[in-house]
PyMOL Python script that loads the backbone (N, CA, C, O; Angstrom):
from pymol import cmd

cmd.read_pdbstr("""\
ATOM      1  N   UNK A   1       0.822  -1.184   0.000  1.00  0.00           N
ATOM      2  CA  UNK A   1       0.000   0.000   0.000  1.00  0.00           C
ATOM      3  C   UNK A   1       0.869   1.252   0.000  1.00  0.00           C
ATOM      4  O   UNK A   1       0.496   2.326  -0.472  1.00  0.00           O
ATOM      5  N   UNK A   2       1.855   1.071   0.469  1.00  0.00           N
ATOM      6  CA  UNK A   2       3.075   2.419   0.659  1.00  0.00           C
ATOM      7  C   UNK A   2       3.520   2.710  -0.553  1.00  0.00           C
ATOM      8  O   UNK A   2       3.625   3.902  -0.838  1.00  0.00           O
ATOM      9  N   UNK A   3       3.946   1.518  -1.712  1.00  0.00           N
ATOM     10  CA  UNK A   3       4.369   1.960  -2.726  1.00  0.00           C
ATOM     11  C   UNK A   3       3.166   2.704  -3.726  1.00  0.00           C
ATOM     12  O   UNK A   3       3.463   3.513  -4.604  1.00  0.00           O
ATOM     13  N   UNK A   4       2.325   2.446  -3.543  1.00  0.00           N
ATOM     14  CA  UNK A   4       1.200   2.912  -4.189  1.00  0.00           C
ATOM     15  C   UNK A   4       0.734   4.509  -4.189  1.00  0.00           C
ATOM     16  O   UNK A   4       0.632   5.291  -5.134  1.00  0.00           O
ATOM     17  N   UNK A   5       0.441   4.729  -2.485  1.00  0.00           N
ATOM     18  CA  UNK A   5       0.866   6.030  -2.219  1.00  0.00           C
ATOM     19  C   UNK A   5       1.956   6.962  -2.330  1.00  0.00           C
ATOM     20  O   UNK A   5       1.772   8.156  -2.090  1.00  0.00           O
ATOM     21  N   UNK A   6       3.041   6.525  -2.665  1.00  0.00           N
ATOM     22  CA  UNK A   6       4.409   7.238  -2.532  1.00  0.00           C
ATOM     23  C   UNK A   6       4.176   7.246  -4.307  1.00  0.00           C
ATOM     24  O   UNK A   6       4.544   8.360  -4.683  1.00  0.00           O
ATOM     25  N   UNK A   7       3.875   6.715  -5.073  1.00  0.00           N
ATOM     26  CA  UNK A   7       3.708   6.743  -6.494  1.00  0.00           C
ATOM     27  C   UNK A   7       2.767   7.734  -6.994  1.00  0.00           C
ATOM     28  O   UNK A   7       2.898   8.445  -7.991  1.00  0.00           O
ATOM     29  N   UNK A   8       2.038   7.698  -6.373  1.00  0.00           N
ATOM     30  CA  UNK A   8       0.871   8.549  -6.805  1.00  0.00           C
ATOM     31  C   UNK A   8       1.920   9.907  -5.929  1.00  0.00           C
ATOM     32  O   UNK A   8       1.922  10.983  -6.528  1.00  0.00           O
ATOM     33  N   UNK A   9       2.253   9.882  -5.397  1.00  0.00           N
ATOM     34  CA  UNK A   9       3.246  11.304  -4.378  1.00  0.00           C
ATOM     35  C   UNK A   9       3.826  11.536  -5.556  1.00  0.00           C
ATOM     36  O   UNK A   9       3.668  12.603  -6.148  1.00  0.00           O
ATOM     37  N   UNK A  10       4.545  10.577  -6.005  1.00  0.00           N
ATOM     38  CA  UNK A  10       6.033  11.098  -6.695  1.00  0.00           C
ATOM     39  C   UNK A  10       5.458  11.245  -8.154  1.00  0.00           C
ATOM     40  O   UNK A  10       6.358  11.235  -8.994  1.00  0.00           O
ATOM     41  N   UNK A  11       4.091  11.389  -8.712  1.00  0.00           N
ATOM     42  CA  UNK A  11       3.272  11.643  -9.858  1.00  0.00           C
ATOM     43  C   UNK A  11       3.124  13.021  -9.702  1.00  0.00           C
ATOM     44  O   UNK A  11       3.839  13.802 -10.331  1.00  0.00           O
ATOM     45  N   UNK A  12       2.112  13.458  -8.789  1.00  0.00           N
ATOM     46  CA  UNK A  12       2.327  14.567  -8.170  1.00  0.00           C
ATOM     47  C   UNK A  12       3.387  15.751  -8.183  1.00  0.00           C
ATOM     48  O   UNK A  12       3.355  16.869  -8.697  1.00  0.00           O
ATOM     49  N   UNK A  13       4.338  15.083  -7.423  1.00  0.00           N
ATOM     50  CA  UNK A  13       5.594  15.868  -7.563  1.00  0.00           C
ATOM     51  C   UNK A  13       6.273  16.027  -8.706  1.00  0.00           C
ATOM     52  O   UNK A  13       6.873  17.101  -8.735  1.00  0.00           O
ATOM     53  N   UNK A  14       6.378  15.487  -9.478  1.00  0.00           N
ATOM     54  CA  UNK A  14       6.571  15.555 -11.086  1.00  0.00           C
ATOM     55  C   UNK A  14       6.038  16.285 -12.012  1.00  0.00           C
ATOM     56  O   UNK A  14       6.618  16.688 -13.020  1.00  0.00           O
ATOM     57  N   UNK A  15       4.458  16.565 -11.586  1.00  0.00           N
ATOM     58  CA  UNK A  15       3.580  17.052 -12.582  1.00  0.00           C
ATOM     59  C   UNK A  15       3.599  18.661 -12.151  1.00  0.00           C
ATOM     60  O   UNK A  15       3.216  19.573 -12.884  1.00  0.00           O
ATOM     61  N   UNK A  16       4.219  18.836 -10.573  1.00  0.00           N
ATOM     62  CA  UNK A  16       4.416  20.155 -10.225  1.00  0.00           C
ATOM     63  C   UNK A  16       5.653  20.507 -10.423  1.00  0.00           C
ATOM     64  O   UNK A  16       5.924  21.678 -10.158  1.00  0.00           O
ATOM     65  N   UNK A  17       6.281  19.995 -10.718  1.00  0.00           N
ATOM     66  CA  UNK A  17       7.615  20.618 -11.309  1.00  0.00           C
ATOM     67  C   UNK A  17       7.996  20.825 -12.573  1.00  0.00           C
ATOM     68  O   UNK A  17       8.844  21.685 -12.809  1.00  0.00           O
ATOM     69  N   UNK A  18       7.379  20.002 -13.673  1.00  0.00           N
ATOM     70  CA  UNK A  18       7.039  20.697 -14.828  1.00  0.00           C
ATOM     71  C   UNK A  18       5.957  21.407 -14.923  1.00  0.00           C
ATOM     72  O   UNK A  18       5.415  21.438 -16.027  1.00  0.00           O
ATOM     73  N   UNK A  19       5.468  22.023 -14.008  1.00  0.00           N
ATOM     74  CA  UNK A  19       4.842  23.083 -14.103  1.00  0.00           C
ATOM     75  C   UNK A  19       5.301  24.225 -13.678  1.00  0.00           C
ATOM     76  O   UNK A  19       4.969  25.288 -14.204  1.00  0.00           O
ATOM     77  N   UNK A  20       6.135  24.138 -12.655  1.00  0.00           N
ATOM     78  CA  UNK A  20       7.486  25.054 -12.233  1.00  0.00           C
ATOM     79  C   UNK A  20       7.999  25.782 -13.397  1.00  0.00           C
ATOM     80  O   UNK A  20       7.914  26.904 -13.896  1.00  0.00           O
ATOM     81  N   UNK A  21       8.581  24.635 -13.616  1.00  0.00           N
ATOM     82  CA  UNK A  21       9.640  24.815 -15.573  1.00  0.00           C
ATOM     83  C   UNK A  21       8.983  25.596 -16.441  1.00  0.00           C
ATOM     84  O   UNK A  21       9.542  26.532 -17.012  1.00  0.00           O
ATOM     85  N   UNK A  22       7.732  25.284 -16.621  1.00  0.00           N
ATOM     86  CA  UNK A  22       6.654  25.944 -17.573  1.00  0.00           C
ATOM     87  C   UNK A  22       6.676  27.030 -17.306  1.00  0.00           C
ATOM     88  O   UNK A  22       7.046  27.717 -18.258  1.00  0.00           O
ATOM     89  N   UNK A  23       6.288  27.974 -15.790  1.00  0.00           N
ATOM     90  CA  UNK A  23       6.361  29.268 -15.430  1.00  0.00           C
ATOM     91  C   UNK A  23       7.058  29.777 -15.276  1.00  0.00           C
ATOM     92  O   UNK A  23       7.017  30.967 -14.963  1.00  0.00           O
ATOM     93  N   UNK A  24       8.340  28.887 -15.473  1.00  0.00           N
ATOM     94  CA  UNK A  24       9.508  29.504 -15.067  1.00  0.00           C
ATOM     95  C   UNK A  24      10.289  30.454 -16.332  1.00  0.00           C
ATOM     96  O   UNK A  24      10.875  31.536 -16.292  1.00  0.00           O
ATOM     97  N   UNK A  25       9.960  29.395 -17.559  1.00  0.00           N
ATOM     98  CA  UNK A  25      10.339  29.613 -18.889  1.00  0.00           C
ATOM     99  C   UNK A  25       9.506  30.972 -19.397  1.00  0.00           C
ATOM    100  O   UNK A  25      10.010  32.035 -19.759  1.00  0.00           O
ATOM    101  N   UNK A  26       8.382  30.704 -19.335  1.00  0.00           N
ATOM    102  CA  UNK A  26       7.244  31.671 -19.764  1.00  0.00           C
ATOM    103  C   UNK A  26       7.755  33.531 -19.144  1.00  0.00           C
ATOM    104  O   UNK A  26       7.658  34.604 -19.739  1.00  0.00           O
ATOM    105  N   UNK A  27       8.362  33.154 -17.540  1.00  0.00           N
ATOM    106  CA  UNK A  27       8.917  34.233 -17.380  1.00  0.00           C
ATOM    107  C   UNK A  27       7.696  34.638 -16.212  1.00  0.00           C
ATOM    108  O   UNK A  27       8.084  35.401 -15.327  1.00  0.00           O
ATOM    109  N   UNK A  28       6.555  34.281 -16.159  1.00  0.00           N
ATOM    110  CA  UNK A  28       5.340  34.115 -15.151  1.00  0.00           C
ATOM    111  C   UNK A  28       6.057  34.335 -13.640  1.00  0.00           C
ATOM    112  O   UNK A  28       5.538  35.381 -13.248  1.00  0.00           O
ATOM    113  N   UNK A  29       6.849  33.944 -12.754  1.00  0.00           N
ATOM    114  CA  UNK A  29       7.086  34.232 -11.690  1.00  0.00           C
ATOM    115  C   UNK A  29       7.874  34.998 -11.477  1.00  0.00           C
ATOM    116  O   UNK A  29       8.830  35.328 -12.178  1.00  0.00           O
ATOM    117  N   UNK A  30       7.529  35.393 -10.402  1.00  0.00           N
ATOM    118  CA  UNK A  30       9.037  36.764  -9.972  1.00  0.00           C
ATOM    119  C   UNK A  30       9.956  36.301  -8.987  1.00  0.00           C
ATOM    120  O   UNK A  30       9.649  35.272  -8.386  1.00  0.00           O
ATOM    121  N   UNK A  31      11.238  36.985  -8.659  1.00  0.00           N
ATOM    122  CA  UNK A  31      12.127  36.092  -7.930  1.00  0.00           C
ATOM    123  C   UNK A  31      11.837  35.552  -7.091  1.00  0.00           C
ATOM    124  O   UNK A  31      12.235  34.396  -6.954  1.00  0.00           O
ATOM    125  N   UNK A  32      10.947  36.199  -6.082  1.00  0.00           N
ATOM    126  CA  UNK A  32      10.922  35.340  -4.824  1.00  0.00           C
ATOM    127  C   UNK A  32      10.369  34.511  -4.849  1.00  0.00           C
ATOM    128  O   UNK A  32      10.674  33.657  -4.017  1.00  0.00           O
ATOM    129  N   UNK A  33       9.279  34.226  -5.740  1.00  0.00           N
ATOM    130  CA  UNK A  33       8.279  33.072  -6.142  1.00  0.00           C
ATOM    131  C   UNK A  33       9.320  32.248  -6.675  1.00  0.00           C
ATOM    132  O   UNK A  33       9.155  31.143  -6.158  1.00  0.00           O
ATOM    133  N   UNK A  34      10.404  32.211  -7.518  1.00  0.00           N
ATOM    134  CA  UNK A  34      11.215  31.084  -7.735  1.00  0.00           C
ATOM    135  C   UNK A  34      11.869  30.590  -6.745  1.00  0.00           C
ATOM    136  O   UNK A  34      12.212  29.416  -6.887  1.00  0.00           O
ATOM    137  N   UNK A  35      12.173  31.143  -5.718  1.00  0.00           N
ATOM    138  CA  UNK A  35      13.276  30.759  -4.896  1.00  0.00           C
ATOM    139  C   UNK A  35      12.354  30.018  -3.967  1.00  0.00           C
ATOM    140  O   UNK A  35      12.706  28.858  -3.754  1.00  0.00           O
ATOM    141  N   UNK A  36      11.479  30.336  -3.489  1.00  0.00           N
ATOM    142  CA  UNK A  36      10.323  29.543  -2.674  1.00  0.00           C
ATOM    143  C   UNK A  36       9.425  28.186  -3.402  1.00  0.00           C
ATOM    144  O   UNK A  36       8.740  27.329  -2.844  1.00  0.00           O
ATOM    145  N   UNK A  37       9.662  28.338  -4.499  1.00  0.00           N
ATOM    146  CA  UNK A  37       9.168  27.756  -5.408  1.00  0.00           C
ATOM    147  C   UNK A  37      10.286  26.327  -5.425  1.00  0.00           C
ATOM    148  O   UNK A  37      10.060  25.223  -4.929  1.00  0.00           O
ATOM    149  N   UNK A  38      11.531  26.780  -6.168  1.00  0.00           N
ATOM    150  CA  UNK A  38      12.874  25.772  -5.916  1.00  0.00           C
ATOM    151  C   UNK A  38      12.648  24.935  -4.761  1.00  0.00           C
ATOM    152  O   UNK A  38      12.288  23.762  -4.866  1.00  0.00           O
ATOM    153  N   UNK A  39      12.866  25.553  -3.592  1.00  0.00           N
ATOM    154  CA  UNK A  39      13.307  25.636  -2.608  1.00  0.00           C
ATOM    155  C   UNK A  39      11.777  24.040  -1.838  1.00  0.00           C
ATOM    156  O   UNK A  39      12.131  22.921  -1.468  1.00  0.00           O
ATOM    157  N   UNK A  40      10.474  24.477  -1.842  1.00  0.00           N
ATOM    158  CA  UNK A  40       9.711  23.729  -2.139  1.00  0.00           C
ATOM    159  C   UNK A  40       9.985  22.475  -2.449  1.00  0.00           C
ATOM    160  O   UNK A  40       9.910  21.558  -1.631  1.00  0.00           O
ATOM    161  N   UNK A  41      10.395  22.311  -3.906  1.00  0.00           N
ATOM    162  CA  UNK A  41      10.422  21.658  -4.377  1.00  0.00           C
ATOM    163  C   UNK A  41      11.824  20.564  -4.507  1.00  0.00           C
ATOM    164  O   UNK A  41      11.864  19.404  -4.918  1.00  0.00           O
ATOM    165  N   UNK A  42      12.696  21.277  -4.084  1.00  0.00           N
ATOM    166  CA  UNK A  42      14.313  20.332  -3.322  1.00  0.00           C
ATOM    167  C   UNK A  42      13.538  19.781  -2.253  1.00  0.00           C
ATOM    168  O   UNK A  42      13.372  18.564  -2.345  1.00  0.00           O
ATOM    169  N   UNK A  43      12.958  20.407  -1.149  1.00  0.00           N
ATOM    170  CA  UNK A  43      12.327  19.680   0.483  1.00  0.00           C
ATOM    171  C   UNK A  43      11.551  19.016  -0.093  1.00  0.00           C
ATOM    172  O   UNK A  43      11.308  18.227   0.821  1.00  0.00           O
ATOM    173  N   UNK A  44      10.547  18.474  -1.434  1.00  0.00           N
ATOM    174  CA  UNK A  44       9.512  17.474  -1.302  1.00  0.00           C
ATOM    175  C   UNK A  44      10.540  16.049  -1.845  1.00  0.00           C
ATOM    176  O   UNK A  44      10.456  14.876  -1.483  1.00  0.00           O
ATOM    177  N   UNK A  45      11.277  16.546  -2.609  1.00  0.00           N
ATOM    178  CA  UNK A  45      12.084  15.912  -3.522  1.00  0.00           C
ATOM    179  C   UNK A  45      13.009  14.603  -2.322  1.00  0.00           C
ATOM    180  O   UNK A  45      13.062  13.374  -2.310  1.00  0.00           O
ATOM    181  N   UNK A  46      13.579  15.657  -1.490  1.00  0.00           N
ATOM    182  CA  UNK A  46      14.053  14.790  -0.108  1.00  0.00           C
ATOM    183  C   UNK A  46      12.997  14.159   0.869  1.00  0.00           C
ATOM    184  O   UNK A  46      13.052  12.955   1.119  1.00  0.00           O
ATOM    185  N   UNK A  47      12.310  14.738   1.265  1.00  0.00           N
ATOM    186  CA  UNK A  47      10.629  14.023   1.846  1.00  0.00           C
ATOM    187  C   UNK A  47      10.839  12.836   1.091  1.00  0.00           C
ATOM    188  O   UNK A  47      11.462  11.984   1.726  1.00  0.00           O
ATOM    189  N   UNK A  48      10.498  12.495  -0.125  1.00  0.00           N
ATOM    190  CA  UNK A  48      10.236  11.919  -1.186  1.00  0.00           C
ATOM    191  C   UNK A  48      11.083  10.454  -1.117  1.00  0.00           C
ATOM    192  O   UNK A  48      10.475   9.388  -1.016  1.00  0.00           O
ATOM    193  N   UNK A  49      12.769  10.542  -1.195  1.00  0.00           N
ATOM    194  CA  UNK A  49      13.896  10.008  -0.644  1.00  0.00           C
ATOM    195  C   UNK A  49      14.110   9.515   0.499  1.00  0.00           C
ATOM    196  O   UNK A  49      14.750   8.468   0.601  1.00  0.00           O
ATOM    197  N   UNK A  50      13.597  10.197   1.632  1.00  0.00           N
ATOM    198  CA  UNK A  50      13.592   9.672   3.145  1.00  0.00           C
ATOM    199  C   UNK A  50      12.081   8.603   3.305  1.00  0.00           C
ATOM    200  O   UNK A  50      11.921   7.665   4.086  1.00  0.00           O
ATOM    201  N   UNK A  51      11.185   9.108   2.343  1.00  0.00           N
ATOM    202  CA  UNK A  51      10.157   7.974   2.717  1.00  0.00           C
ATOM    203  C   UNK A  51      10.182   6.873   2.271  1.00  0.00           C
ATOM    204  O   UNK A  51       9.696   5.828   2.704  1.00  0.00           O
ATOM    205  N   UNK A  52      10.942   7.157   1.100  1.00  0.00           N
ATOM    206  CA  UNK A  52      11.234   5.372   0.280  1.00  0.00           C
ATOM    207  C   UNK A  52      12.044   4.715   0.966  1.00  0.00           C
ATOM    208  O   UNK A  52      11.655   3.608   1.339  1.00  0.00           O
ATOM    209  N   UNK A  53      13.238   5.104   1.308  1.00  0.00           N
ATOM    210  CA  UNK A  53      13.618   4.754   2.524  1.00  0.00           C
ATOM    211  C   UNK A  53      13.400   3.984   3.895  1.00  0.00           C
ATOM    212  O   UNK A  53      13.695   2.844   4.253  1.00  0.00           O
ATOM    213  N   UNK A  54      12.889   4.845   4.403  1.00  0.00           N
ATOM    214  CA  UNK A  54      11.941   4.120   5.311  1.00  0.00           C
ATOM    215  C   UNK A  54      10.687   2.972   5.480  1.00  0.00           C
ATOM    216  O   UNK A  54      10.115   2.498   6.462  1.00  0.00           O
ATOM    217  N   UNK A  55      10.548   2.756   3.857  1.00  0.00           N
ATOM    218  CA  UNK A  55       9.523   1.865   3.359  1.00  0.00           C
ATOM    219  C   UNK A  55      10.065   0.723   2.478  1.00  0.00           C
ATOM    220  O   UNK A  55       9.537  -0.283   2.004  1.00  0.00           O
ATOM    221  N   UNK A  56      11.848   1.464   2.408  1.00  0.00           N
ATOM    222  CA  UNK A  56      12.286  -0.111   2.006  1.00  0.00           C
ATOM    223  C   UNK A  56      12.118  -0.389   0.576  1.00  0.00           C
ATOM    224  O   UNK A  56      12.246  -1.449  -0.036  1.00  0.00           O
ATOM    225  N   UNK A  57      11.674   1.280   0.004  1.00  0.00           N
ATOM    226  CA  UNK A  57      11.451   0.938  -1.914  1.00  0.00           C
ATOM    227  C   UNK A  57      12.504   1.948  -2.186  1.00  0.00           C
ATOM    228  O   UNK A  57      12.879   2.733  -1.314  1.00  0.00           O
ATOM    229  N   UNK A  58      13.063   1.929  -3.592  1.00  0.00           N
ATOM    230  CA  UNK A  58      13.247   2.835  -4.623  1.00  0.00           C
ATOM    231  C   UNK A  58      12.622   3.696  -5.707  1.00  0.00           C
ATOM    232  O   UNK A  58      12.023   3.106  -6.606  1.00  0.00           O
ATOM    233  N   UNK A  59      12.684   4.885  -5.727  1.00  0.00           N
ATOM    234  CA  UNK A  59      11.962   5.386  -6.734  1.00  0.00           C
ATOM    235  C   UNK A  59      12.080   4.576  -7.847  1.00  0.00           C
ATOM    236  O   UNK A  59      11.301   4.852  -8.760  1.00  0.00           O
ATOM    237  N   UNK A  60      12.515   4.046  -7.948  1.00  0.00           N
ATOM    238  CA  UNK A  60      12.316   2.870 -10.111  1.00  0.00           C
ATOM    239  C   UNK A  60      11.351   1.904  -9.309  1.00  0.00           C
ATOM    240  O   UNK A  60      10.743   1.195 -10.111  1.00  0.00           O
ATOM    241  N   UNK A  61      11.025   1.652  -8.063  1.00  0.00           N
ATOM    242  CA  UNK A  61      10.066   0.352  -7.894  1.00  0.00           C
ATOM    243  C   UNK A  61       8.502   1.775  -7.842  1.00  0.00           C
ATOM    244  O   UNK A  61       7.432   1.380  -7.380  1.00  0.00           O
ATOM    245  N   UNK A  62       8.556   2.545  -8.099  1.00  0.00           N
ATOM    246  CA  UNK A  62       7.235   3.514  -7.688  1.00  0.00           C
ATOM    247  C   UNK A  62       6.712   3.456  -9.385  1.00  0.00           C
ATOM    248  O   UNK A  62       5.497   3.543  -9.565  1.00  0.00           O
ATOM    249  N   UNK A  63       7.421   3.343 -10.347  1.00  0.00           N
ATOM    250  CA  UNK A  63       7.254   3.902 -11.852  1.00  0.00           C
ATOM    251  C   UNK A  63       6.744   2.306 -12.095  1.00  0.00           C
ATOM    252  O   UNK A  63       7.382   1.262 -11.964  1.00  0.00           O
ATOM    253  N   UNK A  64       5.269   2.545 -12.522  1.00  0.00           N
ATOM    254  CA  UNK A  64       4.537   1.119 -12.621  1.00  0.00           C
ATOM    255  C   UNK A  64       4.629   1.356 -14.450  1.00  0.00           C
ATOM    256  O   UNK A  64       4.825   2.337 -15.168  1.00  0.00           O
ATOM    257  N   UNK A  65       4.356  -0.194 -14.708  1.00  0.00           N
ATOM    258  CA  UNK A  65       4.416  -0.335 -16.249  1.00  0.00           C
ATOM    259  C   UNK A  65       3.277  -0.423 -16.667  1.00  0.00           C
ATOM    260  O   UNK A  65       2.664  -1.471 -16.465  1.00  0.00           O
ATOM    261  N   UNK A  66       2.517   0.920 -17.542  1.00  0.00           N
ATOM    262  CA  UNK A  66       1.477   1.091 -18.358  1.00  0.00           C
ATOM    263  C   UNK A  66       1.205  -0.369 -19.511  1.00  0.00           C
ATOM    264  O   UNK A  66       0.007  -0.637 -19.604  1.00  0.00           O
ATOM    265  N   UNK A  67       1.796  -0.954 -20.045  1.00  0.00           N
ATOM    266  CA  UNK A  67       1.872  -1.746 -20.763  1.00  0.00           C
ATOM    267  C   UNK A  67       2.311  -0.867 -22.175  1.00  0.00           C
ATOM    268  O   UNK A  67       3.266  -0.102 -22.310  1.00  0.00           O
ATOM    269  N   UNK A  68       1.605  -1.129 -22.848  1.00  0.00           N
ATOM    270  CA  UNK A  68       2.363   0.081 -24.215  1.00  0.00           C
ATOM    271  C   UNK A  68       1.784   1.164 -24.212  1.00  0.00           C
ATOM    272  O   UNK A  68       1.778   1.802 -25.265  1.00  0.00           O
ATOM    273  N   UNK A  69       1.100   1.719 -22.996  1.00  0.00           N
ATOM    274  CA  UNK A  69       1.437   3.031 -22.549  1.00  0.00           C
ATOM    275  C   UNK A  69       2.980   3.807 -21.877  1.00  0.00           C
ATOM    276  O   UNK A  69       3.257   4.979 -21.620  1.00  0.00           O
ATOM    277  N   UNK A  70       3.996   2.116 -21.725  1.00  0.00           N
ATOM    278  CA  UNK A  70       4.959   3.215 -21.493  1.00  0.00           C
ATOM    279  C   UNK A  70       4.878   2.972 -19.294  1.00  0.00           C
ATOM    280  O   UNK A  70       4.143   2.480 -18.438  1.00  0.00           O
ATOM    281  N   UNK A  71       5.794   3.496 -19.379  1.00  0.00           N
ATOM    282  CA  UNK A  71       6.301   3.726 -17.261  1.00  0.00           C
ATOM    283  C   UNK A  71       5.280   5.417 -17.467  1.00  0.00           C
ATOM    284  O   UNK A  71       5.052   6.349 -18.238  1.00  0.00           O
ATOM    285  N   UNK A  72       5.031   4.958 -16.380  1.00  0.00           N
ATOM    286  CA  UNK A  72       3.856   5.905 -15.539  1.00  0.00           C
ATOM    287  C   UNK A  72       4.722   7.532 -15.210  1.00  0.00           C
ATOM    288  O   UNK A  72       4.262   8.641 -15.481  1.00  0.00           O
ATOM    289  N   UNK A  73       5.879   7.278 -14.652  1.00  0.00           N
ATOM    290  CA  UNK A  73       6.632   8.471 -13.958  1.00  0.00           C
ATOM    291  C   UNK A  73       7.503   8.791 -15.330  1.00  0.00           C
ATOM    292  O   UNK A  73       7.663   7.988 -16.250  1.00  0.00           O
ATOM    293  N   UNK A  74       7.925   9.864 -15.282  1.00  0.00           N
ATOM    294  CA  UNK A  74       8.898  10.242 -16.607  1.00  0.00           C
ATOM    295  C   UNK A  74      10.611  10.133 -15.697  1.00  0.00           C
ATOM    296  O   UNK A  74      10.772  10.328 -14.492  1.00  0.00           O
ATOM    297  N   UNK A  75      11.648   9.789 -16.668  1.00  0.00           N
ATOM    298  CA  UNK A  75      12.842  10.235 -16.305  1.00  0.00           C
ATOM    299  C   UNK A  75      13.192   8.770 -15.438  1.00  0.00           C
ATOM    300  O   UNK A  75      12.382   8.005 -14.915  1.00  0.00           O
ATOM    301  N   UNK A  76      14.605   8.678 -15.482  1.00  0.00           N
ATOM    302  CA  UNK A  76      14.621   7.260 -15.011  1.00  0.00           C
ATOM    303  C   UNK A  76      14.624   7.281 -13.552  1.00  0.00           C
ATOM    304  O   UNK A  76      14.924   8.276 -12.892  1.00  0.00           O
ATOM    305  N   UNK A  77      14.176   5.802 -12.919  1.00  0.00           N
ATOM    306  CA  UNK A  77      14.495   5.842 -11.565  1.00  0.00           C
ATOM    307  C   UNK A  77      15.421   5.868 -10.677  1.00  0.00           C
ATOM    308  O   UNK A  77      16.546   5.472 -10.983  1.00  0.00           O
ATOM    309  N   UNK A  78      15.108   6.401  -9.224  1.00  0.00           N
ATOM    310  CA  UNK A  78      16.241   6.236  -8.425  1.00  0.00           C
ATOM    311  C   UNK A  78      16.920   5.267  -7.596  1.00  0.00           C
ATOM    312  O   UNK A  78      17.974   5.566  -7.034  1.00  0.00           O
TER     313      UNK A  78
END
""", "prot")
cmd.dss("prot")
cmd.show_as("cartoon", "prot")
cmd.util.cbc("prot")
cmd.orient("prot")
């Protein structure tokens, strides 16, 4: 059940960080919004690391196989 939740986490966290990128590029945020923004997003990134951890998985065991849809998470695992 942990890997399940931490997958759907680390979906999440993925889908907000290319959305980061997106606003970031576009030029949409102003500094301090990036730096809080970054900054965010390094602490979920480690959250993220310490819970797999503690649960005894790796991020590459969270990226489930769509079938020929392809791995669920983008970018390879950790």
């Amino acid at each position: 059940m942990a890997a399940l939740v931490l997958t759907v986490v680390e979906l999440l966290r993925q889908l907000m960080e290319r959305q980061a990128v997106h606003r970031f590029d576009e030029g949409t945020l102003r500094a301090e919004q990036e730096d809080r923004l970054g900054t965010a997003l390094m602490l979920l990134d480690e959250r993220m690391d310490e819970l797999c951890e503690q649960h005894g998985l790796r991020r590459s065991d969270l990226n489930l196989d769509l079938g020929p849809l392809g791995p669920l998470l983008a970018g390879p695992g950790r």
